[in-house]
C-alpha positions as CSV (number, residue, x, y, z in Angstrom):
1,X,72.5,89.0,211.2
2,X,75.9,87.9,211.1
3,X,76.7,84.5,212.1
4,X,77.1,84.0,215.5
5,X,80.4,82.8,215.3
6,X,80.9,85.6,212.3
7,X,85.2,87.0,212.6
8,X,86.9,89.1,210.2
9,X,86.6,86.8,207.3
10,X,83.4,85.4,205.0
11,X,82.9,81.6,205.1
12,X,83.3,80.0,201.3
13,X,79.4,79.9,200.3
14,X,80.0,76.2,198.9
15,X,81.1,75.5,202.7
16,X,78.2,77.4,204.2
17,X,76.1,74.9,202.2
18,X,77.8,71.7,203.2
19,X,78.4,72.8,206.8
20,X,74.5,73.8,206.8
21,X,72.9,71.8,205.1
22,X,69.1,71.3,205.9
23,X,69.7,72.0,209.6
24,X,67.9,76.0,209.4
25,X,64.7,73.7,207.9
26,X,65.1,71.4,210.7
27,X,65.3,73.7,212.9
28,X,61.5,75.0,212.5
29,X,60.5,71.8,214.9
30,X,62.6,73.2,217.4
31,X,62.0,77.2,217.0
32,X,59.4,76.7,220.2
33,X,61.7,74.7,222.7
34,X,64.5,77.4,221.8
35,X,62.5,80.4,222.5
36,X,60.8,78.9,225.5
37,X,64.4,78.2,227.2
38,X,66.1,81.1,226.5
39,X,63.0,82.7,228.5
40,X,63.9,80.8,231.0
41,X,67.5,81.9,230.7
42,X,67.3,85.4,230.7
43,X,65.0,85.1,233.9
44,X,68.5,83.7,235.3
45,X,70.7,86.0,233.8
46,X,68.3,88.7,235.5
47,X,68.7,87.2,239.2
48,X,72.3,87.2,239.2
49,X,73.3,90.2,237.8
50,X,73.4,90.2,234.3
51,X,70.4,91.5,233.0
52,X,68.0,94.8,233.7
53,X,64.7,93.9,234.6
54,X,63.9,96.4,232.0
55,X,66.3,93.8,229.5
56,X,64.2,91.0,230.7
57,X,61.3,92.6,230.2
58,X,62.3,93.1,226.5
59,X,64.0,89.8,225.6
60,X,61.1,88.3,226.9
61,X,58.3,90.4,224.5
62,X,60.8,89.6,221.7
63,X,60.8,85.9,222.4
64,X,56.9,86.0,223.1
65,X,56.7,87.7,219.4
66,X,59.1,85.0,218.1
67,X,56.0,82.3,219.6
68,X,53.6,83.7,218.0
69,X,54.9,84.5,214.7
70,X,55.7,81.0,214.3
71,X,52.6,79.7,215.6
72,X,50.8,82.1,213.1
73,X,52.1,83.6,209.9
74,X,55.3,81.9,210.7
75,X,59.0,82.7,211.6
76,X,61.8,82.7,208.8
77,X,65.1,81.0,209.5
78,X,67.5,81.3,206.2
79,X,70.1,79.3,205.3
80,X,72.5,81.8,206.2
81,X,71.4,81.8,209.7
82,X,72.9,78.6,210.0
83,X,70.3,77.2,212.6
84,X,67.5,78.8,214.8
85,X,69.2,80.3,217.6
86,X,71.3,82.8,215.2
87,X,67.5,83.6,213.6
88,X,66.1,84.2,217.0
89,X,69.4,86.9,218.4
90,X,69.2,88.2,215.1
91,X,65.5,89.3,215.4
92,X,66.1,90.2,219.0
93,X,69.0,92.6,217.9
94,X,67.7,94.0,215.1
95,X,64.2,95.4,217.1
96,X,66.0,95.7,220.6
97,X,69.7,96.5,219.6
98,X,72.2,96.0,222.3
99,X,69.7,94.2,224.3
100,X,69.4,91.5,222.2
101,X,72.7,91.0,221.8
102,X,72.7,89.7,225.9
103,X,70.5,87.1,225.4
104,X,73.7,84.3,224.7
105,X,75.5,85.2,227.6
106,X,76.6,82.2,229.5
107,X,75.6,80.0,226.5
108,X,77.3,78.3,223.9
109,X,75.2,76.9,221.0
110,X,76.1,73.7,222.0
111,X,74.0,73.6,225.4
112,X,71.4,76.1,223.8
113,X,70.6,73.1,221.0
114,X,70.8,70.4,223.4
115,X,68.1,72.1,225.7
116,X,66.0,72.7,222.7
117,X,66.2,69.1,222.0
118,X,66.0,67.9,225.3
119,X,62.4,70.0,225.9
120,X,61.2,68.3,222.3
121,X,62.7,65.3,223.2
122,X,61.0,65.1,226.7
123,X,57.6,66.2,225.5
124,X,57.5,63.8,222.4
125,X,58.5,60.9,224.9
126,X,55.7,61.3,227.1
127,X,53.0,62.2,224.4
128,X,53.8,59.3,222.3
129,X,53.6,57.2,225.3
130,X,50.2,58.1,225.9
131,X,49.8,57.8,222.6
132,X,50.2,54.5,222.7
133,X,48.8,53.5,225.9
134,X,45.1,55.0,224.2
135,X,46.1,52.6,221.7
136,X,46.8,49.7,223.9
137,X,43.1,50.5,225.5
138,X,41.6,50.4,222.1
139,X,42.7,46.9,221.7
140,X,41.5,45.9,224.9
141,X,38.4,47.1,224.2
142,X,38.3,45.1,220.8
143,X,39.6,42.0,223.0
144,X,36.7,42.0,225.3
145,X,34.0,42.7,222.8
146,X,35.0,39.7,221.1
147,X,36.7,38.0,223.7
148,X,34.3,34.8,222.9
149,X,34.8,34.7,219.1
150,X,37.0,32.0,218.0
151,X,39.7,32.5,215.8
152,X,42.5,29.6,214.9
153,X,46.0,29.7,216.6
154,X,48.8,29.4,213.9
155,X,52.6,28.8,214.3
156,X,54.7,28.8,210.8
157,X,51.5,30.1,209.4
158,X,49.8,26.7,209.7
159,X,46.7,25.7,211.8
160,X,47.6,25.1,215.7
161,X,45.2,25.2,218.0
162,X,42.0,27.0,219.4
163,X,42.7,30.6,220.0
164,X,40.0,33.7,220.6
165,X,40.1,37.2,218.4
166,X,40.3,38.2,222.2
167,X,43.4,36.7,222.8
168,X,44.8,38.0,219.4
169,X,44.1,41.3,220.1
170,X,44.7,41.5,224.1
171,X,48.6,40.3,223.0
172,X,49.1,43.3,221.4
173,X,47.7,45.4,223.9
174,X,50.2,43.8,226.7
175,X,53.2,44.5,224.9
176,X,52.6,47.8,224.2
177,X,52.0,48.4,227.7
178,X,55.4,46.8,228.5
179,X,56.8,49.2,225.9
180,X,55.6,52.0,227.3
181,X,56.9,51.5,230.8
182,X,60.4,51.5,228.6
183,X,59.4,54.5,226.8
184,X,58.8,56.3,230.5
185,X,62.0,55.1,231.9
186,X,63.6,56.9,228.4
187,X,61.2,60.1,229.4
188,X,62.7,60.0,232.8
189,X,66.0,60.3,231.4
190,X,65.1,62.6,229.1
191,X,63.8,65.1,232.4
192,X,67.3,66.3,232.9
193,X,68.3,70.1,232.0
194,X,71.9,70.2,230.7
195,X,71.5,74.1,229.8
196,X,74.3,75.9,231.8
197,X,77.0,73.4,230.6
198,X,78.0,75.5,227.2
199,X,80.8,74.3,225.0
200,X,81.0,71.1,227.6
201,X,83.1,73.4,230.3
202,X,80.8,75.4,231.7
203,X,81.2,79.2,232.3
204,X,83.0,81.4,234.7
205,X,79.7,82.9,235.5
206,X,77.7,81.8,238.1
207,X,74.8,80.4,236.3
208,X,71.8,79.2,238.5
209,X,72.0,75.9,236.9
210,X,69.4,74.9,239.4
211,X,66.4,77.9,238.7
212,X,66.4,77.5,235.0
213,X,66.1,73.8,235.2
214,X,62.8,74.5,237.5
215,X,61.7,77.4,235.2
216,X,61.4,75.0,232.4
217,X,59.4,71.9,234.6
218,X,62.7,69.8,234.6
219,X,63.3,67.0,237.3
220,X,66.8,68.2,237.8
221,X,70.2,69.5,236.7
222,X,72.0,67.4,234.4
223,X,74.9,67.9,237.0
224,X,78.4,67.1,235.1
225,X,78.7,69.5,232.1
226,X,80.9,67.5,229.9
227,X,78.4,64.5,230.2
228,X,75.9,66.9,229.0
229,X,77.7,67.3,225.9
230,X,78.7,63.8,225.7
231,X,74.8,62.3,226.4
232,X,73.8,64.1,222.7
233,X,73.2,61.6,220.1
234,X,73.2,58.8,222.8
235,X,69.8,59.9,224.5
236,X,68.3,60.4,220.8
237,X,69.4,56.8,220.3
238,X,67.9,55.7,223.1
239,X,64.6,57.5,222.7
240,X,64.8,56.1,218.8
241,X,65.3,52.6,220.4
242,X,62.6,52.7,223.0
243,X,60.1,54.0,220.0
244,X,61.3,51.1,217.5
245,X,60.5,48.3,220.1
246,X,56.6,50.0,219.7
247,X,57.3,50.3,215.9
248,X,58.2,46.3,215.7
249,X,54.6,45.7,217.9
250,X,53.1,47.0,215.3
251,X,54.4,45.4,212.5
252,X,53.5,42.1,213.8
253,X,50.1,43.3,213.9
254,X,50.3,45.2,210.6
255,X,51.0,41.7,209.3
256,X,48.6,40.2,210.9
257,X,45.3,42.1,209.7
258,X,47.1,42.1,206.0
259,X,46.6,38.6,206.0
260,X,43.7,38.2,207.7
261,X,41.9,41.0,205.6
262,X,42.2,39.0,202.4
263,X,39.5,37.3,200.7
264,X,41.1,34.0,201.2
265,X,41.4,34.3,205.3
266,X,38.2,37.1,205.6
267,X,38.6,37.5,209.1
268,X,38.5,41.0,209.8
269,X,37.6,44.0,206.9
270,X,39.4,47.1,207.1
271,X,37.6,50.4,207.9
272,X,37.2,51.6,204.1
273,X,38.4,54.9,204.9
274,X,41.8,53.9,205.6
275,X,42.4,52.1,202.2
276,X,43.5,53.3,198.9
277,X,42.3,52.7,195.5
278,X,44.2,51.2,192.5
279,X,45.4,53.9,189.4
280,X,44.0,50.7,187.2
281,X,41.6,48.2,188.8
282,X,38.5,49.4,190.1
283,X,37.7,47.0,192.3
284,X,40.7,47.0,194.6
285,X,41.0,48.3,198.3
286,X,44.4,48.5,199.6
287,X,45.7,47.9,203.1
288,X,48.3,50.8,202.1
289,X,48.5,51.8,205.9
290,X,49.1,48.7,206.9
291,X,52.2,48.3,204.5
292,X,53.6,51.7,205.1
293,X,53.2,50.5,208.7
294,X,56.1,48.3,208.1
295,X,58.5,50.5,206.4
296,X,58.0,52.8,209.1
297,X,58.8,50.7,211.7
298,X,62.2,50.4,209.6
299,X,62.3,54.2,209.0
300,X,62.7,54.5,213.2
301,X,64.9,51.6,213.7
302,X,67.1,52.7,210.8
303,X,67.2,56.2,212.6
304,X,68.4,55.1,215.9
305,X,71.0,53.4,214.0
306,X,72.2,56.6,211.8
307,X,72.4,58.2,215.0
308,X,74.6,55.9,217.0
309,X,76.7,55.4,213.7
310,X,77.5,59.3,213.6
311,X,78.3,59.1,217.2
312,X,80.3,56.0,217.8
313,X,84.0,57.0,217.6
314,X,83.9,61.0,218.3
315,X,85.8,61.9,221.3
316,X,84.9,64.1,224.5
317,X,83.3,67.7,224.1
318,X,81.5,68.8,221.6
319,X,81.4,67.8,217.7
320,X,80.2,69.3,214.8
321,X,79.0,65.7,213.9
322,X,76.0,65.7,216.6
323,X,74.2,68.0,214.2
324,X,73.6,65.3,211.6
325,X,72.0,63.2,214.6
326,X,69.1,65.9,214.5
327,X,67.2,64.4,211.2
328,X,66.8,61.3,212.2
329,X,66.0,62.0,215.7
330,X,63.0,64.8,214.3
331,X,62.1,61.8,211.4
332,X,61.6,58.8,213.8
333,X,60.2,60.8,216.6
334,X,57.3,62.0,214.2
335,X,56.9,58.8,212.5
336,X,56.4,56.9,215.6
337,X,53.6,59.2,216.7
338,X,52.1,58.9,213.5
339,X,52.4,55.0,213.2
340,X,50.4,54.8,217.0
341,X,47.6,57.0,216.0
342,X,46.8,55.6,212.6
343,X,47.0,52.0,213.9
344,X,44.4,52.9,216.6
345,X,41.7,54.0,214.1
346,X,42.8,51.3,211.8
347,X,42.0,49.1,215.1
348,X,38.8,51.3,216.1
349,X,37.3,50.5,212.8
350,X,37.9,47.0,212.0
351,X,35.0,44.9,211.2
352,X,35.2,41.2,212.5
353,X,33.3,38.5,210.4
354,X,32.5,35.8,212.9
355,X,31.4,33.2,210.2
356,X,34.5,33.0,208.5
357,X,36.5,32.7,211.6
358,X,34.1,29.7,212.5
359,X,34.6,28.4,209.0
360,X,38.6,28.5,209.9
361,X,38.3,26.1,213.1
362,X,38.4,23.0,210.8
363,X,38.8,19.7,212.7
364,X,42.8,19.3,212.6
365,X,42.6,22.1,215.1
366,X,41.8,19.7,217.9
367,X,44.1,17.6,217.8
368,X,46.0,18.8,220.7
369,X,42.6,19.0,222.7
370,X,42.2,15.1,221.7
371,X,45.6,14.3,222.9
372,X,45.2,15.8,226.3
373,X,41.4,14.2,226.3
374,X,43.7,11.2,226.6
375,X,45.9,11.8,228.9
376,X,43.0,12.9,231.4
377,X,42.0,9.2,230.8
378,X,45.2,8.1,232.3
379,X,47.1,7.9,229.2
380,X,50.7,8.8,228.7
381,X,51.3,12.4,227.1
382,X,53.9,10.9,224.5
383,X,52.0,7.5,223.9
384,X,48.7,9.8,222.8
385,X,50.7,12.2,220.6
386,X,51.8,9.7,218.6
387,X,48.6,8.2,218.1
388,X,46.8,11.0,217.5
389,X,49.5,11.8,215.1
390,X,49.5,8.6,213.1
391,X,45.6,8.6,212.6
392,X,44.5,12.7,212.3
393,X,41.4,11.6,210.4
394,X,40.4,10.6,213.9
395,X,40.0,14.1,215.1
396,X,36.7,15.5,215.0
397,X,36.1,19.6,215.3
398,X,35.1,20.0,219.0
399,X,32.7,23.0,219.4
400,X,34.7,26.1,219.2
401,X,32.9,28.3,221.9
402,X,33.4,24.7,224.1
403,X,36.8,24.5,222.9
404,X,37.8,27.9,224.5
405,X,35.6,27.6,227.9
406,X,38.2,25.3,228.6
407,X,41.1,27.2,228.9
408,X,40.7,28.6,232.0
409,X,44.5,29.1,232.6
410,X,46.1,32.4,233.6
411,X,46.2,34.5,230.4
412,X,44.4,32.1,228.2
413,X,41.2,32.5,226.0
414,X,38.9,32.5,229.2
415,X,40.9,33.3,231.7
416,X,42.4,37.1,229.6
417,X,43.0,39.3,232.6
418,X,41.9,42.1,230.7
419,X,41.4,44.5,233.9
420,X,44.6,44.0,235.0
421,X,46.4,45.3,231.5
422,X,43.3,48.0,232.0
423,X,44.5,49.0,235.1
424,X,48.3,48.9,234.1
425,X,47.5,51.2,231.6
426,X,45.4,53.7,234.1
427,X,48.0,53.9,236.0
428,X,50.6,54.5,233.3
429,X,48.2,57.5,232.0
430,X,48.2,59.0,235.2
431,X,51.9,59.0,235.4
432,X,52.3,60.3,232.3
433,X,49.6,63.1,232.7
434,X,51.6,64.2,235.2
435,X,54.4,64.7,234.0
436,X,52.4,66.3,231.3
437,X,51.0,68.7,233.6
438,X,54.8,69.7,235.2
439,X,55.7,70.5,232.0
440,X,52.9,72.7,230.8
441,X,52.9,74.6,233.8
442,X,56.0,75.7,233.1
443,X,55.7,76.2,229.1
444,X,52.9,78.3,230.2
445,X,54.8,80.7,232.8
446,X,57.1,81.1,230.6
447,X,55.5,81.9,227.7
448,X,52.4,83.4,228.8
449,X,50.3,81.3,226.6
450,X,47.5,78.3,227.7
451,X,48.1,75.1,227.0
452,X,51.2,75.8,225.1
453,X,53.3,72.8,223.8
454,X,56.9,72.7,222.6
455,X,55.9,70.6,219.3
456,X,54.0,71.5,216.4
457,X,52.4,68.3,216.0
């Protein structure tokens, strides 16, 4: 098919590659979210006028056929399509001829993308939030079967005080769970429908902005049509933010069982099936997950920041720039999802070796303990630090199951408030399930298939 802006002149094939680029690859993750709205918009188009029911009836076989092809032997989008939306008209035309042809009405390609990314968007939020709230369970469940096992505390690496693998582990599981109530409040603002808003003006035609929003399961109307064009880029940076705040949770962690994994710590040992060998030394096991783990985190940071880069200085209305925010948005989204699920089976699996955390607990440890031993004896907090400090060699190793009985303080070693975070993250599920639910309804009226999703991951 010809290009959907195609005139009376051929665009300079060295231009068609620059202006292109990868976006008809790209465009593959969105082929589903672009079929399933323009459904949605041709049912409009029908109620007001514009379409036959018989023309609805078609476009809507055609776009069903487009579903399944992709979801099957697959759909081809070519570089001279430019982008998926031209590939989808193009198939609609050739096999329903004028028909087809009626499916852009009221659009421009400029709303049509940003509802394609909006429903991918919207989705990916929401799964990749509970995602990580399984995640976040799995490391309470780790924290309270070895809630009792004592593990040193460390600041700048050295030994601090008494700590609990339980604690370790239920840290994690907390800030995740504060990440993800970010991560909804992003999903929230992701729930808006700009489709109906076309090159940023609107159109003379009197779209039902309002019943294709609700055909698709959206909470409302993005209402002002040149914010919808201005909010690309910027809600894929905030998305890409909300995901690297995760991505940096698990770094820490990441860093954490690297160290504690080697033969000199021995703490934990990895699950074997998530390590890799060495080309050269037999013997080795390699926390390679763990290390990509890192990089990743800077792979979705790094995103967020191409994207608000190519979108700092453009003006109002739409920009041919907003199409190189697409990449890293598609990049990071994927690579968060992937980071959460392979740290929960890295976490699932991990063995914990008891002896050699007891082995760790060496006397300096308690020195702290000793200090405020003192000051229950009516000694001054300042006067016993500094004599503990000046004669160490006095401290003796306190029994480590003793040492954590003690600390009985909100959110310390005994005290871990574990059903609360459990809870938290119940109710977090259920909040995300339904919005789950909204949306999947609606993919599923739509497009006439159960349990459809908009991603292909």
């Amino acid at each position: 098919m010809a290009k959907l802006w195609q005139k009376n002149y051929s665009i300079d094939l060295l231009m068609q590659h620059f202006t292109v680029r990868n976006d008809y690859i790209l465009d593959q993750e969105l082929l589903l979210s672009d079929c399933t709205a323009s459904i949605a918009h041709a049912r409009m188009l029908e109620s007001i006028g514009v379409l036959t029911s018989d023309e609805l009836q078609k476009l809507t076989e055609g776009l069903r056929k487009i579903i399944e092809a992709k979801l099957t032997t697959g759909f081809e989008i070519r570089e001279e399509d430019e982008d998926c939306h031209t590939a989808i008209e193009g198939y609609l035309s050739s096999v329903y001829g004028q028909t087809g042809k009626r499916i852009h009405t009221g659009r421009s390609r400029n709303d049509q993308v940003q509802t394609a990314l909006r429903l991918y968007m919207r989705e990916a939020s929401v799964r990749i939030a509970m995602e990580t709230l399984s995640f976040a369970r799995e490391l309470l469940a780790f924290s309270g079967k070895y809630r009792n096992v004592p593990m040193p505390g460390r600041t700048h690496m050295q030994l601090a005080m008494p700590s609990s693998v339980g604690l370790w582990a239920a840290s994690f599981a907390e800030e995740l769970i504060d990440e993800v109530k970010d991560l909804i409040g992003v999903s929230t603002l992701l729930d808006q429908c700009p489709l109906g808003s076309a090159a940023s003006y609107g159109t003379p035609l009197p779209l039902n902005r309002e019943m294709t929003a609700s055909l698709m399961g959206f909470e409302k109307v993005q209402n002002n049509v040149l914010y919808a064009n201005n909010s690309r880029g910027k809600f894929e940076a905030m998305l890409l933010d909300s995901l690297s705040y995760i991505a940096l949770t698990i770094t820490k962690l990441s860093q954490d069982l690297i160290l504690f994994t080697l033969p000199e710590f021995g703490y934990f040992s990895l699950p074997k099936e998530l390590t890799t060998g060495s080309s050269i030394m037999p013997q080795k096991k390699n926390p390679d997950g763990l290390e990509l783990a890192r990089s990743r985190s800077a792979l979705i940071t790094s995103a967020s920041e191409r994207v608000k880069d190519t979108i700092r200085s453009l003006p109002s209305g739409y920009n041919r720039d907003f199409q190189d925010t697409k990449e890293p948005m598609l990049d990071g989204v994927r690579a968060a999802f992937d980071l959460v699920a392979i740290m929960a089976r890295m976490v699932g699996g991990l063995e914990v070796h008891e002896d050699a955390l007891l082995a760790a607990c060496r006397s300096e440890l308690y020195a702290t303990d000793k200090v405020f031993a003192m000051v229950k004896e009516g000694k001054s907090f300042r006067d016993s630090y500094r004599e503990v400090g000046l004669d160490l060699e006095s401290v003796s190793r306190i029994d480590p199951y003793e040492a954590l009985l003690s600390r009985t303080s909100t959110g310390c070693s005994n005290n871990l408030g574990l059903e609360k975070a459990e809870k938290e993250a119940d109710s977090l599920a259920a909040a995300c399930s339904e919005k789950m639910e909204r949306f999947q309804g609606a993919y599923e009226d739509l497009t006439g298939r159960e349990g459809f999703s908009v991603l292909t991951w």
